[in-house]
C-alpha positions in Angstrom: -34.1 -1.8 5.4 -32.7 1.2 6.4 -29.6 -0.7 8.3 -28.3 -1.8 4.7 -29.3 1.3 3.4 -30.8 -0.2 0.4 -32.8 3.3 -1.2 -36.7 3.3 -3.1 -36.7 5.3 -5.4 -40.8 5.9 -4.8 -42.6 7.5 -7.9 -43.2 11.5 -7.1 -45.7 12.2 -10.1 -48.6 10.7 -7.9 -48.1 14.0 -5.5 -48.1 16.0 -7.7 -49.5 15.2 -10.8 -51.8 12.6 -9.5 -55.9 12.9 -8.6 -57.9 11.2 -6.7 -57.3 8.3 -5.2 -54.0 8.0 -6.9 -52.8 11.0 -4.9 -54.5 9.2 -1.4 -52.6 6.3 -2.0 -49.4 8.3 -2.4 -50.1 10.6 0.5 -51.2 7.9 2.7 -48.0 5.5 1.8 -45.1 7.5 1.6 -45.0 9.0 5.2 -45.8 5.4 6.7 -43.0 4.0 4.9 -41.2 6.4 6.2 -41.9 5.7 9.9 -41.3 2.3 9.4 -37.3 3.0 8.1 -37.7 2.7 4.4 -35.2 4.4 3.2 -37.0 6.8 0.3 -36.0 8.7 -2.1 -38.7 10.7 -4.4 -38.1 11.2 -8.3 -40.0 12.7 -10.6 -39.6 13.3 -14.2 -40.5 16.0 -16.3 -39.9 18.9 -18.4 -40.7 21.6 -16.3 -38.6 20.0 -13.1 -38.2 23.2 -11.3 -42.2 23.8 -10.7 -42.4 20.2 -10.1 -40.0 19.6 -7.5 -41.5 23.2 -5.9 -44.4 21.5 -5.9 -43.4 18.0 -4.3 -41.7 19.6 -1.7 -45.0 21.4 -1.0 -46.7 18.3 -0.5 -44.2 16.6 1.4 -44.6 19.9 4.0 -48.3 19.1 3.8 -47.5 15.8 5.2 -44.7 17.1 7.6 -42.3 14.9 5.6 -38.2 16.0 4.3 -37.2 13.5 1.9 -34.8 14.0 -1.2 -35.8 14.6 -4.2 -34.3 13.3 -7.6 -35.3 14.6 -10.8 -34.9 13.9 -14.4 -35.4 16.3 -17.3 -37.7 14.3 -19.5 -40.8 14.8 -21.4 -43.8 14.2 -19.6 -45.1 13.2 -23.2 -42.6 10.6 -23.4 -43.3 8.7 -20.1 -46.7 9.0 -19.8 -48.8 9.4 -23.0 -48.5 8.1 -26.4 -46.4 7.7 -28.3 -44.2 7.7 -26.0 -46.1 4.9 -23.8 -46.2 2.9 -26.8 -42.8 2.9 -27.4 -42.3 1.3 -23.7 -44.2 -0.7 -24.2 -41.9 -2.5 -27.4 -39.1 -1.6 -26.1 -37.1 -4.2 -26.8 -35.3 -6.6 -24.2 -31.8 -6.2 -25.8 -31.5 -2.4 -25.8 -30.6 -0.7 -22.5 -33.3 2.3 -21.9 -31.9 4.9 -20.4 -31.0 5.8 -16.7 -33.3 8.4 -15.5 -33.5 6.9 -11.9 -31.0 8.3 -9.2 -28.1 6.2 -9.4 -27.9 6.0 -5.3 -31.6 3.5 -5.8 -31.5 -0.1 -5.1 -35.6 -0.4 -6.1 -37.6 1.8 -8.1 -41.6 1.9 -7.0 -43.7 2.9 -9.5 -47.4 3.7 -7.6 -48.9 3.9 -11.0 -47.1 4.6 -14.5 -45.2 1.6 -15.2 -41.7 3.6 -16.0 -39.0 4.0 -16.1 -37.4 0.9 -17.5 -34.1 1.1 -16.0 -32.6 -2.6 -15.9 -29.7 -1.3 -12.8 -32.5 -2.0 -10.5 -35.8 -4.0 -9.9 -39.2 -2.4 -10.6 -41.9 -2.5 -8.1 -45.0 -1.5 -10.3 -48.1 -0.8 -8.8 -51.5 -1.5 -10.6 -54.6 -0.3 -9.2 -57.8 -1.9 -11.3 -57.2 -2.8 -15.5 -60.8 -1.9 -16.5 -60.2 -0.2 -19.2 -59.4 -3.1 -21.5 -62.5 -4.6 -20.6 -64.4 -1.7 -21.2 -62.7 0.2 -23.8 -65.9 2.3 -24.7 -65.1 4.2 -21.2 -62.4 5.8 -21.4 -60.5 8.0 -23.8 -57.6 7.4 -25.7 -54.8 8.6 -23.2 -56.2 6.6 -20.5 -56.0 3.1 -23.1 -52.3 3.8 -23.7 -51.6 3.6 -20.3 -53.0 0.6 -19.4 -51.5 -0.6 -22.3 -48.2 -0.2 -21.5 -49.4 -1.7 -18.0 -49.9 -4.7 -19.6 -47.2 -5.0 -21.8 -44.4 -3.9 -19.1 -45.8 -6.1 -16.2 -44.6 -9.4 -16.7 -41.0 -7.3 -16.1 -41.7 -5.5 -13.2 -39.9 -7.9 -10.4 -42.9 -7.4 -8.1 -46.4 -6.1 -9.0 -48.7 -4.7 -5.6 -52.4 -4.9 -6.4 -55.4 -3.0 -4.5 -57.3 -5.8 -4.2 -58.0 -9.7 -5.0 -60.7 -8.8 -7.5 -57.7 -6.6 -9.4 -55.1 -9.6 -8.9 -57.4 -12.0 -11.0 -57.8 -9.2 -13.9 -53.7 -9.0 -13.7 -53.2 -12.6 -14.3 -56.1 -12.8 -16.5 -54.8 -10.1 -19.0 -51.0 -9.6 -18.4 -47.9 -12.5 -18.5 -46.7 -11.7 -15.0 -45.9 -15.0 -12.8 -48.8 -15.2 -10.0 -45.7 -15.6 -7.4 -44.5 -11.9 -8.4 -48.2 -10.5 -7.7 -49.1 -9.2 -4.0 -52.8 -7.9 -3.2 -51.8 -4.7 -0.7 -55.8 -3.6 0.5 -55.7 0.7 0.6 -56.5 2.4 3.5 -58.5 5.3 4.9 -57.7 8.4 6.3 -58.9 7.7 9.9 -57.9 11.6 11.1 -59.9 13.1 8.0 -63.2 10.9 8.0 -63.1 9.7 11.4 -63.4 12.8 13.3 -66.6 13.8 14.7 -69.0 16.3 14.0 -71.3 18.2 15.4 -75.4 18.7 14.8 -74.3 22.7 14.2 -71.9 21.8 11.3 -73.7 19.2 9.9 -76.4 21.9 9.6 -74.4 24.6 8.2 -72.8 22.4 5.3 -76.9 20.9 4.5 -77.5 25.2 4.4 -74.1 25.4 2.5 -75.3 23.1 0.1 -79.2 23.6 -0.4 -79.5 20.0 1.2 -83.1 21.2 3.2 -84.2 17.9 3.1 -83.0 14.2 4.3 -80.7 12.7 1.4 -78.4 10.3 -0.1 -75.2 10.6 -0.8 -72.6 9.1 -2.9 -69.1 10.3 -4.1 -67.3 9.7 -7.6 -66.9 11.2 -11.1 -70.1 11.2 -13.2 -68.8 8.4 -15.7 -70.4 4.9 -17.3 -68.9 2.8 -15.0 -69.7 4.5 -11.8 -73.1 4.0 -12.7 -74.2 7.0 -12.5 -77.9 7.0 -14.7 -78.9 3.7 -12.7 -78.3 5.2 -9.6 -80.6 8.4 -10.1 -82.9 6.2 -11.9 -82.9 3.9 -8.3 -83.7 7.2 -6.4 -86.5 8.2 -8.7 -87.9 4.7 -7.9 -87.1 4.9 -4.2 -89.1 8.1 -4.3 -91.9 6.9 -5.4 -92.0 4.5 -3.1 -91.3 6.1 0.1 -92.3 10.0 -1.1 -90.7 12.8 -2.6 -89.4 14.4 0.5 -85.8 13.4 -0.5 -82.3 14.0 -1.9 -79.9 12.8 -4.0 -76.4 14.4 -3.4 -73.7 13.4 -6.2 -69.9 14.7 -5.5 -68.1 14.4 -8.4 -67.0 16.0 -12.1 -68.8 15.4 -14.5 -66.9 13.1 -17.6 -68.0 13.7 -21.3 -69.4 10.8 -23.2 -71.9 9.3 -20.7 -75.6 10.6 -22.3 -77.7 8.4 -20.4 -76.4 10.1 -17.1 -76.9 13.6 -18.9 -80.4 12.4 -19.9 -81.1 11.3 -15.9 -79.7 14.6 -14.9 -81.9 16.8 -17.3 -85.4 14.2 -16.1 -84.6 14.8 -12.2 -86.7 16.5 -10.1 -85.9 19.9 -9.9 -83.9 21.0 -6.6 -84.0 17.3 -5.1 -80.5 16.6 -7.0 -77.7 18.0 -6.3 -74.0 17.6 -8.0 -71.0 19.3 -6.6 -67.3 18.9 -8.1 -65.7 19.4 -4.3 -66.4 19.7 -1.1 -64.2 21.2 2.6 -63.0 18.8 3.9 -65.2 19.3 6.9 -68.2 19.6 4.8 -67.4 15.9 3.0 -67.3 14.5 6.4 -70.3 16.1 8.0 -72.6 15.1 5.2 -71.6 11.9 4.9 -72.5 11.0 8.7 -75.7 13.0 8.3 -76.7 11.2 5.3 -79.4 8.7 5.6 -77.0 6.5 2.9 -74.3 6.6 1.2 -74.5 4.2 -2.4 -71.4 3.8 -4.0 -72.9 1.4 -7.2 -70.1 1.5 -9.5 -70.0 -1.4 -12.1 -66.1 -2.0 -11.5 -63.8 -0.7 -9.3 -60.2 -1.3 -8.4 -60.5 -0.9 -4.6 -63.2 1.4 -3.9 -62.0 4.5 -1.3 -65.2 6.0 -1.1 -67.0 3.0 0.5 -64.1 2.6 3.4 -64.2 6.5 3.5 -68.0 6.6 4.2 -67.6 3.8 6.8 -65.3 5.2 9.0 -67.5 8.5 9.0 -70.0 6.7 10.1 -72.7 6.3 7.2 -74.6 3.6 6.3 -73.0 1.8 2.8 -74.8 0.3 -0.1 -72.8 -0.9 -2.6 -72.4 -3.0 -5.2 -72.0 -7.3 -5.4 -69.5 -7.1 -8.3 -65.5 -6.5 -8.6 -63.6 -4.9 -5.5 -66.5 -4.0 -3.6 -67.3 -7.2 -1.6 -63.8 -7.6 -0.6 -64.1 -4.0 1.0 -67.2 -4.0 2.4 -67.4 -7.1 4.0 -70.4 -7.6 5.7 -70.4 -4.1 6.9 -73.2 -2.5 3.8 -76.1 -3.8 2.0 -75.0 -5.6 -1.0 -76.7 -5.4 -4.5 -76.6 -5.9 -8.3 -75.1 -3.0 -9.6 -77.2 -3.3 -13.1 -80.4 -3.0 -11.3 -82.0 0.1 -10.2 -84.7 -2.1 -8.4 -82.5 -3.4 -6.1 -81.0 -0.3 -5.7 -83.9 1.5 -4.8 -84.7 -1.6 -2.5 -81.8 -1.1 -0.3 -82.0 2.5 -0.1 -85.6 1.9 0.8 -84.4 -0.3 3.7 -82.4 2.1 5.7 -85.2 4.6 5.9 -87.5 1.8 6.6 -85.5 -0.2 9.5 -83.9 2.5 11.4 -82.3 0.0 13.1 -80.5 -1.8 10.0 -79.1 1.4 9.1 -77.6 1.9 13.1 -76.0 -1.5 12.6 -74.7 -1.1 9.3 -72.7 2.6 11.0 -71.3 0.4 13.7 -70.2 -2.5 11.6 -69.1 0.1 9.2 -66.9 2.0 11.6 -65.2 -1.3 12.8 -64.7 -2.5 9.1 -63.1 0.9 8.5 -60.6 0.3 11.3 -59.1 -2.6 9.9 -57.6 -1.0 7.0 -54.6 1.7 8.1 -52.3 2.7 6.0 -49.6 1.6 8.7 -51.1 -2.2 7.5 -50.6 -1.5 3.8 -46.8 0.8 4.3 -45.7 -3.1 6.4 -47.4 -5.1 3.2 -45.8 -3.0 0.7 -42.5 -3.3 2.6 -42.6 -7.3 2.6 -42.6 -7.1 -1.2 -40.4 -4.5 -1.2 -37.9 -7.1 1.4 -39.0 -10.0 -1.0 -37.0 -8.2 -3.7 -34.0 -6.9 -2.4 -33.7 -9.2 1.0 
């Protein structure tokens, strides 16, 4: 691409104003497209630009990256929250938007707010999972809008790139775009960050760090309904009863309002064998999650599911759930079960202990699972649609 110097314009917000995953997928994308020849170009829009584009060029340091940087002086309320999301999403065919995007762009890339609508160029939107309109009872009113607009503004997007099959099906299933316009891109893991080995002495000092003075599970993700997060404690409770109460439960993850039954697990749990923790060093994340005796990941639906590829390549043993993203993930590489019972739950976590050498096989199949997805393998995908589009 770079020989016809056709430029992406890549969305910027996800480095900077992005969490989570959202900011993985960002970090992890940007710098392989790079290596590959794609000729980027970051924007970002906002009305503080100044402290934004400080801060993008910050992370593109982090990731030993120089790439331009465009900019637009716009309200963050009006791209990215309501109302200004639904007026996007009516806007009507006839009446040109306006032209925030650099005007040197042959391709705008949006990794996860589907704007600007700027009809000079073709839109690449990204869409990661659409669970919200499913489950509407999950999430607040911000997050609605936003998917929304995803809906409404897909169909004109001239490619959409999907995390996953699972998320592919929901996008035909609830938005108008044309099936040949929707690409399943699979994430990717940071093999340098959880691949890395550890030693018995750090593992022991981030247990000490931690109050972790006993063997444990582990799982990572925000305390929310549909991370599961009440069935899962309810599992260990049942786990421990079966195989003693020698055990811990180590959740890492923020807590999200409006989830009681969670909040009533939490306050039934057996004082000092659960342990929640908003974030962890880096070398600390990694170090537990080899020592852990598990790691279960039973969220209800997911878009992709990071933290199950990210505890495979450290080396853990996986359980996770049957349902949405996660089979396509873990492949045969964890212990599969139904996400809505804690029986089965507690059954699988009751196997690894059991059958040390399930839980041997499941690391090594987990490692090699891990190994197929790079994000070099999703920066080529992404560039195929981006090549689909502009030749």
């Amino acid at each position: 691409m770079r020989a016809t110097r056709k430029t992406v314009a890549i969305d910027g917000r996800a480095l900077v104003a992005g969490g989570g995953g959202l900011h993985r997928y960002a970090a992890g994308l940007v710098p392989e497209l790079h290596a590959l020849g794609v000729d980027l170009r970051l924007w970002v829009a906002g009305w503080h630009i100044e402290a934004m584009r400080a801060k993008l060029v910050e992370e593109l340091a982090a990731l030993g990256l120089e790439l331009p940087i465009s900019t637009a002086r716009v309200s963050g309320k009006l791209l990215y929250e309501d109302p200004g999301l639904s007026l996007w999403r009516r806007w009507p065919r006839w009446l040109p938007p306006p032209q925030w995007l650099p005007r040197e762009a042959s391709l705008y890339h949006a990794l996860s707010w589907p704007v600007p609508l700027d009809r000079r160029i073709p839109m690449v939107l990204t869409i990661h999972d659409l669970f919200p309109l499913r489950h509407p009872q999950w999430v607040p009113p911000n997050v609605m809008a936003i998917h929304r607009a995803i809906v409404a503004i897909a169909p004109r997007a001239a490619q959409v790139i999907v995390d996953s099959d699972a998320t592919r099906a929901e996008v035909l299933a609830l938005t108008k775009a044309r099936p040949e316009r929707v690409t399943t891109v699979p994430l990717a893991v940071d093999h340098g960050r959880f691949g890395r080995e550890t030693t018995p002495e750090q593992l022991a000092a981030a247990k000490q760090r931690h109050g972790l003075a006993r063997p444990y599970f582990m799982t990572i993700g925000t305390i929310e309904p549909r991370r599961n997060s009440a069935r899962l404690i309810a599992a260990y409770d049942l786990f421990c009863k079966r195989v003693g109460t020698d055990w811990d439960l180590l959740i890492v993850g923020h807590r999200i309002g409006g989830y009681p039954e969670a909040e009533e697990a939490i306050a039934r749990a057996r004082r000092g064998a659960l342990h929640i923790r908003t974030d962890l060093l880096d070398e600390d994340l990694v170090a537990l999650m080899r020592g852990a005796a598990g790691f279960v990941f039973v969220s209800l639906v997911e878009g992709f599911g990071l933290p199950v590829l990210e505890a495979m390549a450290a080396g853990a043993p996986v359980v996770t759930s049957n349902a949405s993203s996660l089979p396509e993930v873990a492949g045969e590489a964890a212990l599969l079960v139904d996400p809505s019972d804690p029986e089965a739950i507690a059954g699988a976590m009751e196997r690894l202990v059991r059958e040390p050498g399930l839980a041997d096989d499941l690391r090594q199949r987990g490692r090699e699972r891990a190994r197929e997805f790079t994000w070099a393998r999703t920066a080529r995908l992404t560039r195929d649609v981006y090549v689909r589009e502009l030749g």
